[in-house]
BANULO-848607 format. One record per residue: y, z, x of N, C-alpha, C in turn; residue in three letters. Coordinates in steps of 0.001 Angstrom, whole numbers, padded with zeros to 6 digits, always signed. Each point is the difference from the previous one (the first is absolute). Layout:
N
YZXYZXYZXAla/...
% end
This chain:
278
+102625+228778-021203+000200-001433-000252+001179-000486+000819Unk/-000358-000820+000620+001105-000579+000892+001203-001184-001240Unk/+000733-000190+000432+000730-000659-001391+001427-000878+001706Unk/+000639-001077+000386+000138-000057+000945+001752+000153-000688Unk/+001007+000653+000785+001021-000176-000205+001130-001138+000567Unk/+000431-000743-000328+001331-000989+001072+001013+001198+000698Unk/-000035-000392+001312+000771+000702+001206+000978-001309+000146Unk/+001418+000305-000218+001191-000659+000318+000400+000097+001720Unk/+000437-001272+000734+000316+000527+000778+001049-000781-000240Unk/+001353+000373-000057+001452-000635-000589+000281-000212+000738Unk/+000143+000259+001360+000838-000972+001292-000901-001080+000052Unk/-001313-000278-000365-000782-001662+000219-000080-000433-001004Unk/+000072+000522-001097-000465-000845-001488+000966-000554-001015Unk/-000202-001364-000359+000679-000095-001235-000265-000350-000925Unk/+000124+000356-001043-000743-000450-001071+001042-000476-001356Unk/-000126-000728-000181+001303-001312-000839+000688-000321+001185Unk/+000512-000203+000877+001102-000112+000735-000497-000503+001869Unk/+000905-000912+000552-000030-000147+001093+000328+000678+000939Unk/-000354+000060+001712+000057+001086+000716+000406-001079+001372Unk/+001146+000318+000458+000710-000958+000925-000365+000020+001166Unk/-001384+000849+000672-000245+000479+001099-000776-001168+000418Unk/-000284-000647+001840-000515-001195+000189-001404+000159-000243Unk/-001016-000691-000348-001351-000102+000172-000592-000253+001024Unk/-001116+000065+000887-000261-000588+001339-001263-001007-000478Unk/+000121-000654+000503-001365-000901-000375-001429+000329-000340Unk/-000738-000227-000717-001125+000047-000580-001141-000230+000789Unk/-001295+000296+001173-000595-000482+000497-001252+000249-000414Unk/-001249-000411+000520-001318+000003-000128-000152+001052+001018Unk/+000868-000207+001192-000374+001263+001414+000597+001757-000814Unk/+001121-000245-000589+000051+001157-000679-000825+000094-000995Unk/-000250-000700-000690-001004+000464-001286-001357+000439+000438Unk/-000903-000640+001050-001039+000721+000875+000225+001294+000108Unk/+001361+000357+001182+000338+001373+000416-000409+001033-001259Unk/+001370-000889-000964-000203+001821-001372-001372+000076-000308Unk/-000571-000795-000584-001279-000211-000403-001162+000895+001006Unk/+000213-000512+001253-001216+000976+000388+000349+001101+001145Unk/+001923+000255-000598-000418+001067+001205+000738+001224-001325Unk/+001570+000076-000041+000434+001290-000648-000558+000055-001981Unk/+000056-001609-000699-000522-000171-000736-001462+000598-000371Unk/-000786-000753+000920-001159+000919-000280-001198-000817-001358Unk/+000621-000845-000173-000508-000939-001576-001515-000082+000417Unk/-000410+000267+000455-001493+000094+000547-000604+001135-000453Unk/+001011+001134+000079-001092+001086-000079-000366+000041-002025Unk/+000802-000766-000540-000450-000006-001358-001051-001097-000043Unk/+000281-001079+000500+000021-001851-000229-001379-000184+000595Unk/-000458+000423+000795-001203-000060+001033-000957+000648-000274Unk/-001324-000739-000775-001089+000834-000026-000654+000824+000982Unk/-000669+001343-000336-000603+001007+000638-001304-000133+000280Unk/-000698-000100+001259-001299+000284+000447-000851+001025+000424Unk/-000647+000417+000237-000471+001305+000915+000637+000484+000861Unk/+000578-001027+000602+000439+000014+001702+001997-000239-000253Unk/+000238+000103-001616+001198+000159-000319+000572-001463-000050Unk/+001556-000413+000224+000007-001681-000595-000367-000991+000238Unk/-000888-000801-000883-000162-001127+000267+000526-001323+000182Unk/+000428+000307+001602+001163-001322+000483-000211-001165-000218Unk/-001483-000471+000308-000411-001514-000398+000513-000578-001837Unk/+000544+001552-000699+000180-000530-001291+001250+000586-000388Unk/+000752-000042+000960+001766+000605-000042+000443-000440-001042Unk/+000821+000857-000887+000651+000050-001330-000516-000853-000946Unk/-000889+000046-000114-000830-000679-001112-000215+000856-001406Unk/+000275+001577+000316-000182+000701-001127-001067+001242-000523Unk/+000458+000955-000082-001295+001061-000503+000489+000712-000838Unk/-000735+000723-000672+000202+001332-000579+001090+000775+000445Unk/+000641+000547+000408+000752+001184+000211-000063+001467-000492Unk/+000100-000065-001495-000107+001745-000076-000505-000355-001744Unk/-001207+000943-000427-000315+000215-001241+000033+001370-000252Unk/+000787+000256-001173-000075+001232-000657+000063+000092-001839Unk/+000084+000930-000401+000073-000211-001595+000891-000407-000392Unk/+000787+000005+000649+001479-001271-000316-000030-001557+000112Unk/-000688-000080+000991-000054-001050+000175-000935-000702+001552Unk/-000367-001391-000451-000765-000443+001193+000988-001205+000743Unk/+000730+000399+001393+000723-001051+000419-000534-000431+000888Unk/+000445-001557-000363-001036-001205+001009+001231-000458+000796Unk/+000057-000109+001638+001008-000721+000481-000677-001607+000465Unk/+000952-000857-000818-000874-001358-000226+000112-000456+001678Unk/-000558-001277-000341+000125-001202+001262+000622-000375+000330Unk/+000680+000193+000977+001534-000672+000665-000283-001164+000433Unk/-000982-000367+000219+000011-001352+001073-000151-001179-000912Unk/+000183-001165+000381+000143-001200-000542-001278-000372-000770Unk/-000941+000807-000129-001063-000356-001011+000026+001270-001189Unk/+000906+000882+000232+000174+000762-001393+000946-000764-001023Unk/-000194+000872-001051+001019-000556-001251+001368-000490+000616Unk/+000721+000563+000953+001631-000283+000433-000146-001306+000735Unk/-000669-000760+000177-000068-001418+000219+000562-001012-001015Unk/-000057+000484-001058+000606-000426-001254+001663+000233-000248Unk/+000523+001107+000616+001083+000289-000306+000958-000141+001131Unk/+001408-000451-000747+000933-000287+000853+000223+000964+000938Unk/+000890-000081+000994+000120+000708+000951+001030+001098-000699Unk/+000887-000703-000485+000755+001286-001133-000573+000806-000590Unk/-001292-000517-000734-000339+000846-001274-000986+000948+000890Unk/-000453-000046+001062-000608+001270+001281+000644+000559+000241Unk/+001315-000639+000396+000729+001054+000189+000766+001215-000781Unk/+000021-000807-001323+000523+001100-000914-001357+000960-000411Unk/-001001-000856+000205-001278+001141-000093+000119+001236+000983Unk/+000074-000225+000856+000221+001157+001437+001214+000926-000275Unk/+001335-001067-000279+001036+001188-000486+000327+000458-000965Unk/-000677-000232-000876+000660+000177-001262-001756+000791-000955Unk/-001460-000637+000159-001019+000199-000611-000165-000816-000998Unk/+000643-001072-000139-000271-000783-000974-000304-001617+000116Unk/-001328+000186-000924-000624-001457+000570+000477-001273-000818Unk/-000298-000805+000304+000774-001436-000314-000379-000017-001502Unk/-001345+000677-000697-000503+000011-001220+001319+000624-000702Unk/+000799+001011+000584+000771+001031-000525-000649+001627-000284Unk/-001056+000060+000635-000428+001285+000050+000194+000543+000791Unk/-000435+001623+000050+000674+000566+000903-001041+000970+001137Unk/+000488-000138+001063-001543+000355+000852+000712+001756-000083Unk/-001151+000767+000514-000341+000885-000012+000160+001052+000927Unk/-000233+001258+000367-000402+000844+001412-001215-000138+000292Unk/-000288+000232+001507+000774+000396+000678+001227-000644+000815Unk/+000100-001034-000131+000740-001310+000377+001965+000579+000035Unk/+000405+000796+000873+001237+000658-000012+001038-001131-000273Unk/-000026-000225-001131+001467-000943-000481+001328+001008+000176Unk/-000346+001206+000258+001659+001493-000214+000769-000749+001320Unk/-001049-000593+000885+001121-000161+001346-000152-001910+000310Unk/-000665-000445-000556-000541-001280+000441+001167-000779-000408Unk/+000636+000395-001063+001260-000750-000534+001178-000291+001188Unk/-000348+001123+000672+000997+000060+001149+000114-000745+001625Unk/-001658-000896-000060-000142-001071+000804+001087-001158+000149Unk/+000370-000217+000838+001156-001099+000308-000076-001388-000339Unk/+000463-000664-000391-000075-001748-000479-001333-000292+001132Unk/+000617+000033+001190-000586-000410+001045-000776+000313+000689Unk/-000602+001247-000273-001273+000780+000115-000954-000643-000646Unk/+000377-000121-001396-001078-000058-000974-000710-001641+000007Unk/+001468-000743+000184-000193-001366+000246-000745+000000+001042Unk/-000289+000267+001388-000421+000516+000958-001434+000028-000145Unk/-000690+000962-000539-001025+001131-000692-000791-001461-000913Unk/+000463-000922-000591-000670-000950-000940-000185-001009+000634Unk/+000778-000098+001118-000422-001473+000664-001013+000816+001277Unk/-000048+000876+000229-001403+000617+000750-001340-000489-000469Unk/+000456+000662-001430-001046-000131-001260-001125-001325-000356Unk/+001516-001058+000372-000685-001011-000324-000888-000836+001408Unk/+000061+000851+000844-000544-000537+001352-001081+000753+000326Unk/-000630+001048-000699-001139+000391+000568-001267-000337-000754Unk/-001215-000234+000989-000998-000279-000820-000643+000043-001055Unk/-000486-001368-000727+000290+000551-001284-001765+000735-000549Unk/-000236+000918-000579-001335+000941+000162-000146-000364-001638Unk/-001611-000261-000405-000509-000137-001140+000016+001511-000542Unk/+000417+000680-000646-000494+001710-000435+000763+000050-001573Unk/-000608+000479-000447+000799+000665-001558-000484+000845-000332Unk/+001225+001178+000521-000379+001710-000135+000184+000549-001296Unk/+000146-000899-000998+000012+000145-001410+001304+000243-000722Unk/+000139+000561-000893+001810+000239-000587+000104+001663-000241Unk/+001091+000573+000143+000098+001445-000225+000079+000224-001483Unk/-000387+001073+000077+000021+000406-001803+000877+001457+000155Unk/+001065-000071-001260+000620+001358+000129-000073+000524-001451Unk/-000628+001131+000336+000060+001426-001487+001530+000269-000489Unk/+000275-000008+000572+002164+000293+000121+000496-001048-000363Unk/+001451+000300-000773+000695-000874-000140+000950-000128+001179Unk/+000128-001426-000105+001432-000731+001072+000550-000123-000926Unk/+001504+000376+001010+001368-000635-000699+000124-001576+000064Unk/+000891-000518-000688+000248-001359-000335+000309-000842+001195Unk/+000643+000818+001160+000400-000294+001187+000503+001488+000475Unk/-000797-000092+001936+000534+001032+000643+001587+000075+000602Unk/+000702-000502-000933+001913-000188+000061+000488-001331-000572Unk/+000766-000117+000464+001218-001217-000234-000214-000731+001251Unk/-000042-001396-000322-000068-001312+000967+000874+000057+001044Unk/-001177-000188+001085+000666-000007+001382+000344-001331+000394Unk/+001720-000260+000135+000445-001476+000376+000022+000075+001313Unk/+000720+000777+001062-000427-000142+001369+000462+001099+000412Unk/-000572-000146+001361-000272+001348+001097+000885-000094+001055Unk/+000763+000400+000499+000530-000481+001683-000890+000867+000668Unk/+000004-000894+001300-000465+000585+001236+000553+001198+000360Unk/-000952+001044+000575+000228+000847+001013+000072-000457+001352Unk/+001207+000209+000476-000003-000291+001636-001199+000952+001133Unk/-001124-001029+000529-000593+000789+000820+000583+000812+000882Unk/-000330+001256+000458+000618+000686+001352-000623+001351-000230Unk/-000069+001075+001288-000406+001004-000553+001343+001010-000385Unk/-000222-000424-001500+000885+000956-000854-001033+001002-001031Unk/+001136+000314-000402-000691+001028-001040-000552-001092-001117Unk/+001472-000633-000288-000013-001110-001051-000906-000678-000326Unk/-000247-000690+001333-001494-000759+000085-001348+000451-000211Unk/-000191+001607+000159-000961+000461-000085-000454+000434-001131Unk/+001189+000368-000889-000236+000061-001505-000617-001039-000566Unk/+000823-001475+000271-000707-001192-000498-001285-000073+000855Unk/-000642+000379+000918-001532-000328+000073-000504+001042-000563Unk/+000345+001207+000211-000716+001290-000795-000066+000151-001335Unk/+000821-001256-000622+000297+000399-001396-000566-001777-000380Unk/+000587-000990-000531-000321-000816-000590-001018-001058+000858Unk/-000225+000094+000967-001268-000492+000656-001494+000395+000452Unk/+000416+001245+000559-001126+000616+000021-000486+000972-000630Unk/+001217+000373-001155-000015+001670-001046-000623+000931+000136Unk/+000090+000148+001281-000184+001603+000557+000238+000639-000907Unk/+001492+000038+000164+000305+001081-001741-000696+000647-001124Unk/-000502-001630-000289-001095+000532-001520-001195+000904+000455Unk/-000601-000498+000660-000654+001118+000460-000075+001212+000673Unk/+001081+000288+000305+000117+000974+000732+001292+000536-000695Unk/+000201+000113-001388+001013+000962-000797-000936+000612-000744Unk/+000456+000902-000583-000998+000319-001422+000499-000312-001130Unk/-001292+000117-000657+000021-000841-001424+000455+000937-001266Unk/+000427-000308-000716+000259+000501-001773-000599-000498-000592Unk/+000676+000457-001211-001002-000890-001276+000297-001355-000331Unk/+001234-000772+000467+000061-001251+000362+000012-000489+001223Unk/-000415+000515+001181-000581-000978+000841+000852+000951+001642Unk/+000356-000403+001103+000725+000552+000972+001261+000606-000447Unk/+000471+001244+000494+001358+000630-000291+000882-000302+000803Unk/+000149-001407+000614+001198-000368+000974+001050+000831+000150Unk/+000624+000520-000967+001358+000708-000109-000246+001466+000396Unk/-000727+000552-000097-000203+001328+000175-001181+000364+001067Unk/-000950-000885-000088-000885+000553+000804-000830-001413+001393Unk/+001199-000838+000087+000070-000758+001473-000924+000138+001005Unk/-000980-000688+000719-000620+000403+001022-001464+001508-000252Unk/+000946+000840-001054-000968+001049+000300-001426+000133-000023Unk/-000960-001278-000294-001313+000424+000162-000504+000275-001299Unk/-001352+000403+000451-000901+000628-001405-000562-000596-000846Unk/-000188-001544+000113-000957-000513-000643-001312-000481+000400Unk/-000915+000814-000834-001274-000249+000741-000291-001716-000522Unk/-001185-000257+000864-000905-001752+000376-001409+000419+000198Unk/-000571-000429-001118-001377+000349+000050-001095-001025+000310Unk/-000767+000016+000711-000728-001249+000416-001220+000354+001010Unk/-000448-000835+000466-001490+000046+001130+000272+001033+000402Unk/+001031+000247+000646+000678+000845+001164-000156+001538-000098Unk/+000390+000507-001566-000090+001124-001117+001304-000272-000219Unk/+000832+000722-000338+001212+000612-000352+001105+000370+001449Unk/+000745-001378-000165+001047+000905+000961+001667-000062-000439Unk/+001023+000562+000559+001157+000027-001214+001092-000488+001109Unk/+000924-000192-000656+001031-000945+000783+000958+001010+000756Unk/+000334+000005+001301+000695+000884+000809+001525-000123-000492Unk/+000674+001604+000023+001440+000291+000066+000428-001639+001286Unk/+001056-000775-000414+000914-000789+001220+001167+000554-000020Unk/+000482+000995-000683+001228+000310+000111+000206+000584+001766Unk/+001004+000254-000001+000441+000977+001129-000743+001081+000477Unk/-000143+000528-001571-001097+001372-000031-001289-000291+000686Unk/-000464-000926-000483-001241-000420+000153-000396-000392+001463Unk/+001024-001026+000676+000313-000297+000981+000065+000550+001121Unk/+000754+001576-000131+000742+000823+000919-000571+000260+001342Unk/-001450+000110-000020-001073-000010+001058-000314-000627+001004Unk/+000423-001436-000291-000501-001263+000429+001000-000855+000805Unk/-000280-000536+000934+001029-000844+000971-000078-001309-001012Unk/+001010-000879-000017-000301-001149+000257-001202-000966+000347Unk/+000065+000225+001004-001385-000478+000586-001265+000702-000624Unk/-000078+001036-000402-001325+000505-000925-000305-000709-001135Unk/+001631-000259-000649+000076-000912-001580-000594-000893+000273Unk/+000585-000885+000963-000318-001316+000272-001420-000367+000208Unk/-000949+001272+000990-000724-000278+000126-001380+000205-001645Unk/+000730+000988-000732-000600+000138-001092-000362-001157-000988Unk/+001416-000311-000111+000213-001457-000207-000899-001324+000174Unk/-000611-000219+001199-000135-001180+000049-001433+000255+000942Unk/-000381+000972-000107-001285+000465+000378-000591+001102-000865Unk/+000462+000482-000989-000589+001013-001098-000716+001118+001308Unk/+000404+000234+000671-000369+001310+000724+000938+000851+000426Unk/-000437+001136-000315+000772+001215+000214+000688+000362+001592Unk/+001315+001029+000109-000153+000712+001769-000921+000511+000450Unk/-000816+000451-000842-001091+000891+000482-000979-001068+000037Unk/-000399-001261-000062-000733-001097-000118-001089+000236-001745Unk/-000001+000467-000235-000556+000237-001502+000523-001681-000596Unk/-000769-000297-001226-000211-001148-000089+000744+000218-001348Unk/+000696-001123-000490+000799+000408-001697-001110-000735-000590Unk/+000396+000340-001123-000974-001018-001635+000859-000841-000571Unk/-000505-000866-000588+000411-001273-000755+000244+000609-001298Unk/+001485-000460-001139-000300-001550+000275+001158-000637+001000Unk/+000270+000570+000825+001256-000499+001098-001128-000898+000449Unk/+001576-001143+000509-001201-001325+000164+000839-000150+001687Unk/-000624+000922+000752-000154-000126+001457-000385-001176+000870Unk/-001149-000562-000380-000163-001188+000181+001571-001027+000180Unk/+000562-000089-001154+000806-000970-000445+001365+000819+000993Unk/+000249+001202+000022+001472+000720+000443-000419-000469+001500Unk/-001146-000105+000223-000388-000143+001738+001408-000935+000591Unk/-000063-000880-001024+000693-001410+000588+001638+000024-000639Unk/+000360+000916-000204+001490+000204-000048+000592-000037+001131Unk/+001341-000923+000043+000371+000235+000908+000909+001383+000699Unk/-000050+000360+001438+000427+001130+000724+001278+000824-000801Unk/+001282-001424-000199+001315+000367-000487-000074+000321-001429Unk/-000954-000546-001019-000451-000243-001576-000163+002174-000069Unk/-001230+000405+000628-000697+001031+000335+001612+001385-000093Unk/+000634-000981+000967+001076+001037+000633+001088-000044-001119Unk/-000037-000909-001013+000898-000265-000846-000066+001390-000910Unk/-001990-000224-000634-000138+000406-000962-000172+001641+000390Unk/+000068+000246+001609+000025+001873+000045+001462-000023-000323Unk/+001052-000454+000742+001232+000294-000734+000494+000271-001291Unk/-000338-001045-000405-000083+000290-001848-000242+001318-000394Unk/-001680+000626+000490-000430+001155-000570+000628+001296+000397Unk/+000374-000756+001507+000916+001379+000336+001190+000406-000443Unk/+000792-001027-001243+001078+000244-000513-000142+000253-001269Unk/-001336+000027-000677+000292+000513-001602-000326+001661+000333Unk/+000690+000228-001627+000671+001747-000160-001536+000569+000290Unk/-000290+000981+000452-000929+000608+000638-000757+000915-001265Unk/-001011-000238-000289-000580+000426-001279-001453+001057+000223Unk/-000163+001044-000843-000736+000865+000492-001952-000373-000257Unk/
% end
C-alpha cells in the first residue's frame, strides 16, 4: 500500500512564516515549460490510446493506477474540467498542499511529499498555463480510495522562495525533487510511503502496466558510476540506453525530451552529489 509521506525541503519552505528571498515573476512561458517538459503533468493528465497519449485531448484526465486500495483518477486540467470553478488559489493549494476547495483531501498517486516544495512562482506559473490550454469535454470519473487519508498531507504551505536557476546542485534538487519528483520514484518505499532519509535515490520500486513490470533505477552515485554525463542525459530525455536498448515507462521521455540542455545538467549534478547507496 502506498500511503504518500511530506518531504521537507527547509532551505525553500515555510510554513507559518515568511521567507525574504526575491520571487521572479510568474509567466504563462514558464508555466508551458514545467508543464510539458521536467513536470511531465501529461504523463498522468493525458488520456491513453493505442498509439499511447492522446494529444488532441491533453490533460483532460484518465485513470492512472487501480488496485485494491484504491482507483486513482487524474482529473481535467483544462478549462472545461471541474477547476474552472476554482480560484486560482484554491488550485493551487490543490497541487501543493492536496486539498480541494470542498476541504477534502486528494489522494496518491499525486506526490504532495515534494509538491509542497514548488515555488510561489512556479506554481503561480503552472496555473496560469492551466488556464490557457484548450479547453477538452472528458470526465475520467472520481477516484475511490479503500485506505484511509490523513486529514491533511502536513501543515499549510504560506510561501516558497525561488531557487536561483544555474547549473547547480541546488537547482537540481529543486527540479529533481519538487517539480519533477524524480525522487519519489526512484527511492524506495516503506510502509508509509518513500524512505527519503535513509534510502534517497536508491531505486526498487516496481510500475506495473502495458509495458509488464519495470522498477525504478539506483540514481545514486552507485547507480550512476558507469555512465558519463552525456549517457544520463541522454537516458534522460530519450529513455534509451549506451548500448541503444530502449527503457520502459512510466518515465515520461516524451515530456524530459524538451528539458532544457542546462535544466538536464542541473539535475545530473544533483544525483552526482547524494550519499552513494547500495
Amino acid at each position: 500500500m502506498r500511503r504518500l509521506m511530506m518531504f521537507g525541503l527547509v532551505a525553500l519552505t515555510s510554513v507559518g512564516g515568511a521567507v525574504s528571498h526575491a520571487q521572479a515573476a510568474a509567466s504563462v512561458e514558464r508555466g508551458d515549460y514545467l508543464v510539458n517538459s521536467i513536470a511531465g503533468c501529461g504523463n498522468c493528465h493525458t488520456p491513453l490510446g493505442p498509439n499511447g497519449p492522446e494529444m488532441d485531448k491533453a490533460l483532460s484526465g484518465r485513470v492512472v493506477e487501480q488496485s485494491e486500495q484504491y482507483t486513482a483518477i487524474a482529473p481535467n486540467l483544462t478549462p472545461a474540467g471541474e477547476i474552472k470553478d476554482w480560484t486560482d488559489v484554491q488550485l493551487m493549494k490543490a497541487i501543493r498542499e492536496g486539498i480541494r476547495p470542498d476541504g477534502k483531501v486528494l489522494g496518491p498517486p499525486m506526490p504532495f511529499e515534494v509538491y509542497k516544495g514548488l515555488s510561489d512562482s512556479d506554481l503561480s506559473s503552472i496555473v496560469m498555463y492551466l488556464r490557457t490550454v484548450p479547453a477538452v469535454e472528458n470526465d475520467p470519473g472520481k477516484s475511490i480510495y479503500n485506505i484511509p487519508l490523513p486529514p491533511a498531507w502536513g501543515p499549510p504551505v504560506t510561501t516558497v522562495a525561488d531557487v536561483p536557476e544555474g547549473v547547480t546542485a541546488a537547482y537540481g534538487a529543486y527540479l529533481a525533487g519538487p517539480v519533477g519528483h524524480c525522487i519519489v520514484c526512484h527511492t524506495t518505499f516503506g510502509p508509509t510511503g518513500p524512505m527519503f532519509e535513509t534510502h534517497l535515490g536508491q531505486g526498487g520500486v516496481e510500475f506495473h502496466g502495458p509495458w509488464g513490470v519495470s522498477v525504478s533505477a539506483n540514481i545514486t552515485p552507485t547507480g550512476l558510476a558507469e555512465f558519463s554525463d552525456a549517457d544520463i542525459a541522454k537516458m534522460i530525455t530519450t529513455g534509451t540506453r549506451p548500448d541503444g536498448s530502449a527503457m520502459l515507462p512510466p518515465m515520461p521521455y516524451g515530456f524530459y525530451a524538451h528539458i532544457k540542455p542546462d535544466d538536464v545538467s542541473a539535475i545530473i549534478l544533483y544525483l552526482r552529489s547524494l550519499p552513494p547507496k547500495p
